[in-house]
N, C-alpha and C positions, 0 to 999 in steps of 0.2 A: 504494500500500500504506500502510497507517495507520500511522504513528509511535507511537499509544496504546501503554503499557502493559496488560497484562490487568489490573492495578490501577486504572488512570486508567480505563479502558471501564468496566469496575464502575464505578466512581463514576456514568459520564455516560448508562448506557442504562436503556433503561427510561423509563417516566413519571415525571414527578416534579410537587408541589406545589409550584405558585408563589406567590411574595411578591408579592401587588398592593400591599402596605401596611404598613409597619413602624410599630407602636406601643409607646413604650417605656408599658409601667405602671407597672415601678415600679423606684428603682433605689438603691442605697446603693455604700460604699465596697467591697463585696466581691464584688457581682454587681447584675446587670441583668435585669429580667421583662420579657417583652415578651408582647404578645397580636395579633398579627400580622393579617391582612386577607388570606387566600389564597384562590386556585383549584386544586380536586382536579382530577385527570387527568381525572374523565368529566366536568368542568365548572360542577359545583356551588361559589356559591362559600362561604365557612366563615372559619374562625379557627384559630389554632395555638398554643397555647403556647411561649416559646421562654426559655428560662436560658442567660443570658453571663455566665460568673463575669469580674473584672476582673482586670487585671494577663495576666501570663505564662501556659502549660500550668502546670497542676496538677502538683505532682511525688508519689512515691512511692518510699520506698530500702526492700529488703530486706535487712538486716543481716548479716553473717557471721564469726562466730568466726572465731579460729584452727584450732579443733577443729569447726569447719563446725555450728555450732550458731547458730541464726536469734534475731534478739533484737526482742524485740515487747514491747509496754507495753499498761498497762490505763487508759484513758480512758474519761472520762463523754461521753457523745453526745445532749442535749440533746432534739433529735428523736424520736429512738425512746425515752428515757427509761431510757435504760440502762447501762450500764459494760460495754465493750467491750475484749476483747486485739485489739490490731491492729500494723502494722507503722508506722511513723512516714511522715507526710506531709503537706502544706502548699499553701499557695495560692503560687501562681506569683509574684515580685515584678519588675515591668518593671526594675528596674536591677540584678539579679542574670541570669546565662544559669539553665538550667534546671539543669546540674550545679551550679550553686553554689546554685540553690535547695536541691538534695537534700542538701547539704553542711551548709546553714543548717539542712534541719527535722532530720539526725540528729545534729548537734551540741545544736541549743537541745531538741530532743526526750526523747532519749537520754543525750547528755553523749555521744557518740562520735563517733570519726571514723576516717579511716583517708588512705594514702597515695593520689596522683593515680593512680598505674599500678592500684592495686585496685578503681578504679570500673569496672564496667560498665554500659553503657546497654542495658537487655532488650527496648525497641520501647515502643509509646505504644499508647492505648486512651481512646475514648470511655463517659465512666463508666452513661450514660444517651442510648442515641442517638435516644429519641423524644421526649426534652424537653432535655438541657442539649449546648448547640453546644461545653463547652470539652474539649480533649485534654488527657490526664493522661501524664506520660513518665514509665516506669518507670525503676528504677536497682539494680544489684547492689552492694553495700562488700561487698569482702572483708576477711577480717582486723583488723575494727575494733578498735580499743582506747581508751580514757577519754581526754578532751578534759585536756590540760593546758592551766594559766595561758598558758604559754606560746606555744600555738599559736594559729595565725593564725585557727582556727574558736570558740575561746574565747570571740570578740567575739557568735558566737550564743547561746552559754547565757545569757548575760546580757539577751539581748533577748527571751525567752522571755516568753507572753504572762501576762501575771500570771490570768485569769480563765481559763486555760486546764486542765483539772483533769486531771491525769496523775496517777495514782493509783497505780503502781509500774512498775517493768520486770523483765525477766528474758530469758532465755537458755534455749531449749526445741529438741530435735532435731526434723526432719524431722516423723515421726511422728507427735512430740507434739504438733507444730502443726495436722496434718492431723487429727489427732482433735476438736481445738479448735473445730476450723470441722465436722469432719461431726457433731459433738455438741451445734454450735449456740451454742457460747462463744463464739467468733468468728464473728461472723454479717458482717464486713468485705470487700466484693465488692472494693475493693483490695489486701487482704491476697491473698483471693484469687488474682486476674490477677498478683500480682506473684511469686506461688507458677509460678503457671501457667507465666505466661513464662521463668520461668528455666528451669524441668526443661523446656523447649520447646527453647529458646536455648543451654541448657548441662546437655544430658541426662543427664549421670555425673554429674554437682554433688552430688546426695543418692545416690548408688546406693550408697556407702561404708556 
């Protein structure tokens, strides 16, 4: 009898695309491109794209009041060309764990923070699973409140990336977030999933 998880068999059945050839193309301090050399399932062989961002999983925290109201910021996004409401998050740093990344981007992000018992971890997502191999780990803060001098996450505001263009923050219910995104304000596919997962993971969370 198979030891597999129906998790793990998901992964392993089925056809899959092999790697004859790993080609880095191109690579900097934040990610890796590669253009790979494979064989499809009926045998033809081809190329694949492939994005490894560097460093740790990706992280993502969704904010939470005291009065359960979600705190998101407006940043410029280079790519699309546009200014974005999203929830705070960050590229992985190999000597941080992944909860101290989420500590670091909503401290240096936000100026918040909150106690160890009010993190939750909501489960991890691949942000693009036909081009970039890294996993992104979500994270719930409850109860956050303003980063004092004093606190030990205070050392991230100050590392905040100076070229980084965070354009305001603010504090919006359930609702008004969810209008955000189906009105097209928030067009953020991790705001998103990090929406998702919670009212998945913690179903009464917005039901108030």
């Amino acid at each position: 009898m198979s030891s597999l998880s129906t998790a793990e068999k998901e992964k392993t059945d089925g056809a899959i695309i092999e790697r004859t050839k790993e080609k880095l193309a191109y690579e900097n301090k934040w990610l890796k491109v590669y253009f790979d050399e494979v064989k499809f399932p009926n045998g033809n062989n081809g190329n694949y794209n492939r994005i490894v961002e560097s460093g740790l999983d990706g992280t993502v925290v969704l904010p939470l009041s005291e009065d359960g109201k979600i705190g998101i910021l407006r940043q410029y996004r280079y790519p699309i060309g546009q200014s974005v409401w999203e929830v705070p998050r960050g590229f992985g740093e190999y000597s941080l764990t992944s909860l101290e990344n989420a500590k670091k981007e909503l401290a240096e992000e936000m100026n918040l923070r909150t106690n160890s018992d009010n993190w939750v971890h909501l489960g991890s997502a691949f942000s693009n699973t036909g081009l970039c191999a890294t996993r992104v780990q979500y994270f719930l803060a409850r109860n956050v409140v303003k980063v004092d001098k004093s606190d030990h996450e205070y050392k991230y505001v100050k590392a905040r990336d100076e070229n980084e263009i965070i354009e305001k923050t603010k504090f919006v219910t359930y609702q008004e977030l969810t209008s955000l995104i189906t009105d097209g304000v928030s067009p953020d596919s991790f705001t998103i999933v990090a929406l998702q997962l919670a009212t998945i993971k913690l179903p009464k969370l917005f039901s108030k």
